[in-house]
C-alpha positions as CSV (number, residue, x, y, z in Angstrom):
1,X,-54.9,-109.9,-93.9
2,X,-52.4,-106.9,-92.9
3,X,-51.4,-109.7,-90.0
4,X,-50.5,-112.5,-92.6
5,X,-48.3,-109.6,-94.9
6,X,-46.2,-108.6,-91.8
7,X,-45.6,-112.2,-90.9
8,X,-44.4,-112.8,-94.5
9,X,-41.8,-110.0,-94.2
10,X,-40.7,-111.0,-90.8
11,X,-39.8,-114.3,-92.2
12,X,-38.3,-113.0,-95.5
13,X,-35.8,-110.8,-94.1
14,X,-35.2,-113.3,-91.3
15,X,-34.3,-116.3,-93.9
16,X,-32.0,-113.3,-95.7
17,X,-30.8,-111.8,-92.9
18,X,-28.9,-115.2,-92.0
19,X,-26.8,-115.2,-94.8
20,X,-23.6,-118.2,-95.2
21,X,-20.4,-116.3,-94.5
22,X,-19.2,-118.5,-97.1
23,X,-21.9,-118.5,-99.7
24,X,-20.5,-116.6,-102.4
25,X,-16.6,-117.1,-101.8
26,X,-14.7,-118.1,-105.3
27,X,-12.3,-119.7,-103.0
28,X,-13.0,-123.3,-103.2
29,X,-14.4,-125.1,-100.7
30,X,-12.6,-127.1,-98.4
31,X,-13.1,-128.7,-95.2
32,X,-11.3,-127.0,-92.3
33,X,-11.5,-128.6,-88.9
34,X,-8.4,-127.2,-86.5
35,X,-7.3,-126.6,-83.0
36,X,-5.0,-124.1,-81.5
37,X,-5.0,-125.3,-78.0
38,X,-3.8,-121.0,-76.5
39,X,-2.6,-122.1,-73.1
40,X,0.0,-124.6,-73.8
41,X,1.2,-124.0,-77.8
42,X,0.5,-120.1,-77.9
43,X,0.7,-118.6,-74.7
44,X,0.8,-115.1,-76.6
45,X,-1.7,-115.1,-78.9
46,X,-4.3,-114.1,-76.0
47,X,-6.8,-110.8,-76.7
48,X,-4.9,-109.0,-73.7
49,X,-1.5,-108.5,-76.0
50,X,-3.9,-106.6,-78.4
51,X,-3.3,-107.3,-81.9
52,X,-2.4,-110.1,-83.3
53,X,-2.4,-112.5,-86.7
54,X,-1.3,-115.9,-86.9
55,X,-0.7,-118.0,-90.2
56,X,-1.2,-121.7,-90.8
57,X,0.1,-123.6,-93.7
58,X,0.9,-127.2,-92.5
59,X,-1.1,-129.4,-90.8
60,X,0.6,-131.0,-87.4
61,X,-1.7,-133.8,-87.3
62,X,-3.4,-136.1,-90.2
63,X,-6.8,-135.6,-89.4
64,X,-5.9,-131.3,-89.4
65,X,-7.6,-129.6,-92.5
66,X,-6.1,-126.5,-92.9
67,X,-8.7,-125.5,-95.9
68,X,-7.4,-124.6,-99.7
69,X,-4.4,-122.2,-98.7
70,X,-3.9,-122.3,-95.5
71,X,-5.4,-120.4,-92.2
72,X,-4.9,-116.4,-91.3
73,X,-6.3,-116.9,-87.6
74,X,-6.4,-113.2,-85.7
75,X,-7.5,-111.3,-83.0
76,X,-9.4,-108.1,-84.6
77,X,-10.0,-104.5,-82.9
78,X,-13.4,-106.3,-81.5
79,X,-11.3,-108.5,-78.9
80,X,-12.6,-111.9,-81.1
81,X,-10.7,-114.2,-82.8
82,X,-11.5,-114.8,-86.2
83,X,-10.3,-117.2,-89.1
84,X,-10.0,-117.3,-92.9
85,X,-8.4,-118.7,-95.8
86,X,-5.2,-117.2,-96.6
87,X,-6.4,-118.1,-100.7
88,X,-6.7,-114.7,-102.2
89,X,-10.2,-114.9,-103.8
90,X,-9.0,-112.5,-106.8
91,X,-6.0,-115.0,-108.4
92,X,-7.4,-118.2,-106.6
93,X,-3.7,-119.1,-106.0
94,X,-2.9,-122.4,-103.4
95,X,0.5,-121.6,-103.6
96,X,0.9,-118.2,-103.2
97,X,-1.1,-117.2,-100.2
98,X,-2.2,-113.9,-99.0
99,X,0.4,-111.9,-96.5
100,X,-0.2,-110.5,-93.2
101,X,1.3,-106.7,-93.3
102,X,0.0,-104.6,-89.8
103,X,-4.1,-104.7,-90.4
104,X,-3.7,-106.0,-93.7
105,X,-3.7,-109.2,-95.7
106,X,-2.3,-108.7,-99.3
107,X,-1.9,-110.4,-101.8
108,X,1.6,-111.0,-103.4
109,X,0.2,-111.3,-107.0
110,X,-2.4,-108.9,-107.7
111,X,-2.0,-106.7,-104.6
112,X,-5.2,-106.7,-103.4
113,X,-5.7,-105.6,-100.0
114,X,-8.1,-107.3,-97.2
115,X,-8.8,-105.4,-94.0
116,X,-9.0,-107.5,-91.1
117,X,-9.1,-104.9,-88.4
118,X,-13.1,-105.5,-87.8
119,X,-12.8,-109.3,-88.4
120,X,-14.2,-109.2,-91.9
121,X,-11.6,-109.6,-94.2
122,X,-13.2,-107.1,-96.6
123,X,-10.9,-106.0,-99.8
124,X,-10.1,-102.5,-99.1
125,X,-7.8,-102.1,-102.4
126,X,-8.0,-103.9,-106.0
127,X,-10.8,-105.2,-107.8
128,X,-12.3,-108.1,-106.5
129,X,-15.6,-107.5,-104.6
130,X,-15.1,-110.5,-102.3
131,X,-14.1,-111.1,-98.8
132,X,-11.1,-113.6,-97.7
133,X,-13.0,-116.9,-96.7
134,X,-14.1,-117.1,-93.4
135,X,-14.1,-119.9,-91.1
136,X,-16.3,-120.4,-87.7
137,X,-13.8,-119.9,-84.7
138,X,-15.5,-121.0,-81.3
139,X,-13.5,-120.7,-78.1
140,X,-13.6,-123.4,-75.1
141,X,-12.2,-122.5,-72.0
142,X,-11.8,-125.5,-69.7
143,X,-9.8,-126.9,-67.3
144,X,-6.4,-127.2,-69.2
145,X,-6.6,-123.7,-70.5
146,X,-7.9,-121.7,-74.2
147,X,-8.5,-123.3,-76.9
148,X,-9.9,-122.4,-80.6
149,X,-11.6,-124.8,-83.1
150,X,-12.0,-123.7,-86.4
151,X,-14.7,-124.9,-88.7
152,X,-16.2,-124.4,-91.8
């Protein structure tokens, strides 16, 4: 009986534990399916310069979805990229998009401030209690050099 009660924890906080990085944004869904191809388009957007953020508001191609705003790609303090919608989930604004200042994303409207230095996009200033939207980044390294896809 003790046996069955620790297996039903175990799978509890296992199904919680996996939470949607995307679950409870108010920034609406949208479908985001992009390629930076590193090598060849950005040879310095690489995680030796250290640093670095990279907006996206058009889309090159017709099949590109860029998501609701736009897409705040950037290499964080862990050496990873990582991707999010530059929608400010406080004023919900497609036009007015959330801008990159050092460490920073913030929001020209209601100045709310998301940190990105860890790759979470948490709100460090205002009062929203939500995250930017984040996006799946995977990396393929091949023959012809870097490349990022992001997903949602």
């Amino acid at each position: 009986m003790k046996a069955r009660w620790i297996f039903i924890l175990i799978t509890l906080i296992g199904l919680t534990s996996c939470e949607d990085i995307n679950r409870r944004s108010p920034v609406p869904y949208v479908p985001v399916s992009y390629t930076l191809n590193i090598t060849s388009e950005y040879p310095h957007f690489v995680v030796d310069n250290g640093y670095q953020t990279m907006t996206i508001t058009q889309r090159r191609y017709e099949y590109d979805n860029i998501g609701y705003a736009g897409l705040l790609v950037w290499i964080a303090m862990d050496g990873q990229y990582h991707a999010a919608d530059l929608c400010c989930p406080h004023c919900l604004k497609k036009n007015q998009p959330v801008e990159v200042e050092g460490l920073y994303a913030i929001c020209p409207i209601c100045d709310e401030h998301f940190d990105l230095s860890f790759g979470f996009a948490y709100p460090t200033q205002g009062v929203t209690k939500d995250p930017l939207r984040q996006y799946r980044v995977s990396r393929n390294e091949s023959f012809t050099g870097l490349s990022l896809r992001i997903i949602n």
